[in-house]
Short mmCIF file of the C-alpha atoms (twelve columns), coordinates in Angstrom:
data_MODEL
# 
_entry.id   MODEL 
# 
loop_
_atom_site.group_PDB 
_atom_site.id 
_atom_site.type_symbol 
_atom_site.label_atom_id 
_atom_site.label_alt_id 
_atom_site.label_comp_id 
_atom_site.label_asym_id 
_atom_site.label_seq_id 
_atom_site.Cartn_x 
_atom_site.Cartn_y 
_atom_site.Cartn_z 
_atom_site.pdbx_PDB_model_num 
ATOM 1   C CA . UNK A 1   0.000   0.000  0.000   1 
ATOM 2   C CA . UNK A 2   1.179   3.487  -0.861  1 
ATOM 3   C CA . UNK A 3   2.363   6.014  1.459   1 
ATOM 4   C CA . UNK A 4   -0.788  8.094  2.573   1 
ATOM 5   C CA . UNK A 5   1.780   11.399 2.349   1 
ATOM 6   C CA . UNK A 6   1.111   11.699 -1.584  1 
ATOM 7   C CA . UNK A 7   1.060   15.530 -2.213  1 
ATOM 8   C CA . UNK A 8   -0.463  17.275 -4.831  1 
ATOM 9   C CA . UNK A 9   0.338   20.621 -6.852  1 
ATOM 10  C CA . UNK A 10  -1.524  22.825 -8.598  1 
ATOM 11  C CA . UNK A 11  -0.162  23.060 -12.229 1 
ATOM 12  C CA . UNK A 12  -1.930  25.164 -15.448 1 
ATOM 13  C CA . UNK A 13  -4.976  24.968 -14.065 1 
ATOM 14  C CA . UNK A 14  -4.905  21.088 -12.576 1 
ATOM 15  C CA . UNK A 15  -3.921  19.474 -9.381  1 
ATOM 16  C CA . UNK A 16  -1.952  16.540 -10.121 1 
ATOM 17  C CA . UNK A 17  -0.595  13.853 -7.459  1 
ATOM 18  C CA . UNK A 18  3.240   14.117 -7.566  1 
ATOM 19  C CA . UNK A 19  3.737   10.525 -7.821  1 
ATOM 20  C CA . UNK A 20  0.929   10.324 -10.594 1 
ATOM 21  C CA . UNK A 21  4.261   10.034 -13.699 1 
ATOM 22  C CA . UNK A 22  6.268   7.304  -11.594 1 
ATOM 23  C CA . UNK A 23  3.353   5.293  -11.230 1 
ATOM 24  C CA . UNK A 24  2.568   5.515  -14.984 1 
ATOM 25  C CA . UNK A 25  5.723   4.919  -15.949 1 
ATOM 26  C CA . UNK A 26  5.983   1.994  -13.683 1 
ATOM 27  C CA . UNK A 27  2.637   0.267  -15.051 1 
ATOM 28  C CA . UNK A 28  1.281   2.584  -18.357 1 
ATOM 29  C CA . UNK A 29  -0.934  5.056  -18.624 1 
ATOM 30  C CA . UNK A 30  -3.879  4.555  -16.056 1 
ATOM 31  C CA . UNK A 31  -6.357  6.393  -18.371 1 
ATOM 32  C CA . UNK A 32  -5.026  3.687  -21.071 1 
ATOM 33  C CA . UNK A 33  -4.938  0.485  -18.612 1 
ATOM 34  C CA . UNK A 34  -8.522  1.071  -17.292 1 
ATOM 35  C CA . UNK A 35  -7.448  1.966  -13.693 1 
ATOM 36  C CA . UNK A 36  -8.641  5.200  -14.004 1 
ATOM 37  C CA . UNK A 37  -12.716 6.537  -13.096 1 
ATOM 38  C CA . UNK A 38  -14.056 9.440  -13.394 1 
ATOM 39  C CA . UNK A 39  -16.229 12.755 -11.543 1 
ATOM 40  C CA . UNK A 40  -17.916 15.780 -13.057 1 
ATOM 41  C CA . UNK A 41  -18.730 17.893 -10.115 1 
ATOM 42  C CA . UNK A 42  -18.838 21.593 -9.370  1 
ATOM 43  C CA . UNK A 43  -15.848 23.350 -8.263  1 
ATOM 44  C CA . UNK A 44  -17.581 23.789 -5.069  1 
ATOM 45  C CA . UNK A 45  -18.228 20.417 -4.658  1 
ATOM 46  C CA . UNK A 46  -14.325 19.597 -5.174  1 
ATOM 47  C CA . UNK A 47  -13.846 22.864 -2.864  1 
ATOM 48  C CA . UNK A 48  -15.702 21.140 0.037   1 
ATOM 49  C CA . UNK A 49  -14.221 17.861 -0.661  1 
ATOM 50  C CA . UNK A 50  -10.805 19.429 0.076   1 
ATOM 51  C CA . UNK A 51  -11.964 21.325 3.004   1 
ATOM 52  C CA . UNK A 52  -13.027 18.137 4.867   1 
ATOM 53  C CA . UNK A 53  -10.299 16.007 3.197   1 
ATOM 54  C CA . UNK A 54  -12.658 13.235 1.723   1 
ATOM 55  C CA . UNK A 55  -15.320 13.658 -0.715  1 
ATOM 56  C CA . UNK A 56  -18.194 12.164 0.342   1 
ATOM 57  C CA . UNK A 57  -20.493 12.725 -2.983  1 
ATOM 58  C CA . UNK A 58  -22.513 15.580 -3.619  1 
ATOM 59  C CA . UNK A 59  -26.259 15.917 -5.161  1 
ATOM 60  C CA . UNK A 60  -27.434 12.915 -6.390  1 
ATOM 61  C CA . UNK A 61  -25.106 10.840 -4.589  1 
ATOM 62  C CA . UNK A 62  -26.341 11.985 -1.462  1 
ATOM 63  C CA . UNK A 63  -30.183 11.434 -2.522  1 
ATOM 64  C CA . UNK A 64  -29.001 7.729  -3.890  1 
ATOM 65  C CA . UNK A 65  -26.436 6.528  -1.153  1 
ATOM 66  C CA . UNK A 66  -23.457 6.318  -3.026  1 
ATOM 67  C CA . UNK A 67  -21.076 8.193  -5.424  1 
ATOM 68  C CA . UNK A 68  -21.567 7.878  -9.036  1 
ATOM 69  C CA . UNK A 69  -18.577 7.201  -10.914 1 
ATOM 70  C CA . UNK A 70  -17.854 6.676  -14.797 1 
ATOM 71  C CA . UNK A 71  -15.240 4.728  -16.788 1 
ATOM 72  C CA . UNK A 72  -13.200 5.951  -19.808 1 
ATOM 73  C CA . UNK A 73  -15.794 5.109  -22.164 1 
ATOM 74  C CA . UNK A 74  -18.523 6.331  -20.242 1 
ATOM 75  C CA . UNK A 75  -17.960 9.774  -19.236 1 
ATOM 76  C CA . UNK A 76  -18.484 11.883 -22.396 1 
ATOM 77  C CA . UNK A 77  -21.857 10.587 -22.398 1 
ATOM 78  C CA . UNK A 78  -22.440 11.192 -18.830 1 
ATOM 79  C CA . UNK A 79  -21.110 14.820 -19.308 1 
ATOM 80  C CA . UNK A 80  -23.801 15.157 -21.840 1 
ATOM 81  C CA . UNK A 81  -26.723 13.499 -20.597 1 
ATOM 82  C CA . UNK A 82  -26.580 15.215 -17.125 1 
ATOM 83  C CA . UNK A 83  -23.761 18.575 -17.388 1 
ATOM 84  C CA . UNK A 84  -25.287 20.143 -20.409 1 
ATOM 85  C CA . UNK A 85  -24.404 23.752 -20.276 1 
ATOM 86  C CA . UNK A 86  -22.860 23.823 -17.132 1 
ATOM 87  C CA . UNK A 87  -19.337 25.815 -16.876 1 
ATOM 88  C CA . UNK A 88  -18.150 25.302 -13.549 1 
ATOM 89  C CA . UNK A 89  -17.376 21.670 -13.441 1 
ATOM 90  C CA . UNK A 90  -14.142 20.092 -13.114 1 
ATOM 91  C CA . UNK A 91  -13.176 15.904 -14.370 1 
ATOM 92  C CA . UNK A 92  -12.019 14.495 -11.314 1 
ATOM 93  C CA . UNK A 93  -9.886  11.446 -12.295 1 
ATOM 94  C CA . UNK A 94  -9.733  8.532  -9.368  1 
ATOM 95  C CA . UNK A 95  -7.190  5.723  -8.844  1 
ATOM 96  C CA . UNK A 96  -9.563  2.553  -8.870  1 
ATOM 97  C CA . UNK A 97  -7.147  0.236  -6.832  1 
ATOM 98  C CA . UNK A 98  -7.730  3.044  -4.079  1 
ATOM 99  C CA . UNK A 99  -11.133 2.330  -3.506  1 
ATOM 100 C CA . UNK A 100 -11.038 -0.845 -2.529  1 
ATOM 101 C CA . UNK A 101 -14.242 -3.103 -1.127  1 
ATOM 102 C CA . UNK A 102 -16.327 0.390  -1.184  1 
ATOM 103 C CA . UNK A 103 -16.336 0.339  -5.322  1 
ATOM 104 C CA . UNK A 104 -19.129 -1.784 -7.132  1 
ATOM 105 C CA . UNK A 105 -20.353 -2.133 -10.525 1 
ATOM 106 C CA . UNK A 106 -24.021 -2.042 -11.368 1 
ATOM 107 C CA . UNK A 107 -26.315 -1.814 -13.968 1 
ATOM 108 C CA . UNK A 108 -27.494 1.324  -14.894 1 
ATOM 109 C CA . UNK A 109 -27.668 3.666  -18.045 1 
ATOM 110 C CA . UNK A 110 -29.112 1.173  -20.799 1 
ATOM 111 C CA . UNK A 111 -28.145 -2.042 -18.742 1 
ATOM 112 C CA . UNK A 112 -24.280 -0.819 -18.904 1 
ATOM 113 C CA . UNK A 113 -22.349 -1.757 -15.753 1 
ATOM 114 C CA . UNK A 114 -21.381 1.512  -13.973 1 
ATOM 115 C CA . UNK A 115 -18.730 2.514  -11.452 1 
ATOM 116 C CA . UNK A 116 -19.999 3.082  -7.512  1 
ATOM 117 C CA . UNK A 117 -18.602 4.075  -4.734  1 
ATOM 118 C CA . UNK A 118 -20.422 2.850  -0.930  1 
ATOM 119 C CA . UNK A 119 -18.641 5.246  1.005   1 
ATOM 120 C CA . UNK A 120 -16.167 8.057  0.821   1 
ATOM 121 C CA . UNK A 121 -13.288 8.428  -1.729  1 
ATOM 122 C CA . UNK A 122 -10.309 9.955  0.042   1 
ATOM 123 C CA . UNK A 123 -8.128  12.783 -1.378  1 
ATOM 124 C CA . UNK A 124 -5.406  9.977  -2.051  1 
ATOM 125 C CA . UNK A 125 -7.022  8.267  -4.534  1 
ATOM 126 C CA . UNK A 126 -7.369  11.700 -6.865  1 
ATOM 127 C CA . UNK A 127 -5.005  11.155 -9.795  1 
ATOM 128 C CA . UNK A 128 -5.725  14.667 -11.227 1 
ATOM 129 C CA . UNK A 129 -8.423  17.719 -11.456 1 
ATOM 130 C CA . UNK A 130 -9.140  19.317 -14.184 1 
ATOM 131 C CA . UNK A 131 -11.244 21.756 -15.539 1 
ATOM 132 C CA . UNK A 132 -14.068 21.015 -17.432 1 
ATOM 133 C CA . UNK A 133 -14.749 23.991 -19.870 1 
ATOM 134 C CA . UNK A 134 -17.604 24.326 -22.435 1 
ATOM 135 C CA . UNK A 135 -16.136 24.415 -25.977 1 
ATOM 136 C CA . UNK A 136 -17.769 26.897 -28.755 1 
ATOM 137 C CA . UNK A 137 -20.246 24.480 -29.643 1 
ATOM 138 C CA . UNK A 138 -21.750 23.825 -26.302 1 
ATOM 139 C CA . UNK A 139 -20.077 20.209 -25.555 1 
ATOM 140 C CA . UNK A 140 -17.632 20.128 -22.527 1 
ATOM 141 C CA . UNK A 141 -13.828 20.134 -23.711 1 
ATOM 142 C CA . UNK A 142 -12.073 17.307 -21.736 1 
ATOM 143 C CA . UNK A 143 -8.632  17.567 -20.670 1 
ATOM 144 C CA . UNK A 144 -5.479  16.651 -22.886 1 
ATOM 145 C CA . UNK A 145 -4.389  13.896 -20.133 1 
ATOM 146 C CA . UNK A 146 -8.277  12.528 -21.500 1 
ATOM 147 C CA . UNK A 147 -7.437  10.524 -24.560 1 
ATOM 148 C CA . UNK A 148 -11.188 9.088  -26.114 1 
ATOM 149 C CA . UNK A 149 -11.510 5.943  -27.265 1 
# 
């Protein structure tokens, strides 16, 4: 298990964890190898994650009892379907082999088998944050780091 003192910096925009290019290097690209899930949420959201040093889901999470997560593939659509419009959200990348027992896959969107989390998701797990801007024609404009399939 990793060393709980991970740091992260704030770089153009994105927090990274420090030790997020060693770990790549040592075992490819998360994004790539499918070790890697994703959350849209508002800046404040990610704000008051920070603040209490877990995030512990936010709006529909709360209402459903667990954190909704997507995979690689899944997240465009997700952005789409339920961001639409929205400018102040950020992709919050998450180490899956952090979460541990708490992460489950279930059916949901169209049968598709989708990421959640019972429980919280500590601030160790974050690979990166990133913003989530709207591009000119209205779709969200994901990160470089986010390489579509």
């Amino acid at each position: 298990m990793r060393s709980a003192r991970v740091k992260t910096t704030r770089r153009a925009g994105s927090w990274i964890r420090r030790d997020f290019r060693d770990r790549s290097a040592r075992c490819g690209n998360p994004i790539l190898n499918n070790r890697t899930l994703y959350k849209i949420l508002a800046k404040a959201d990610w704000d008051d994650a920070r603040a209490a040093g877990v995030f512990s889901g936010c709006g529909i999470d709360l209402t459903d009892g667990f954190i909704h997560l997507s995979g690689h593939n899944q997240v465009e659509t997700t952005a789409k379907l339920y961001f639409a419009g929205r400018e102040d959200l950020l992709l919050v990348a998450v180490d899956v082999d952090q979460l541990g027992e708490t992460l489950r896959w279930e059916a949901s969107r169209d049968g598709a088998l989708f990421p959640h989390v019972y429980g919280d998701i500590p601030l160790d797990a974050v690979i990166s944050v990133d913003p989530l801007p709207l591009g000119e024609d209205g779709s969200h404009r994901f990160p470089d780091s986010f390489e579509s399939h």
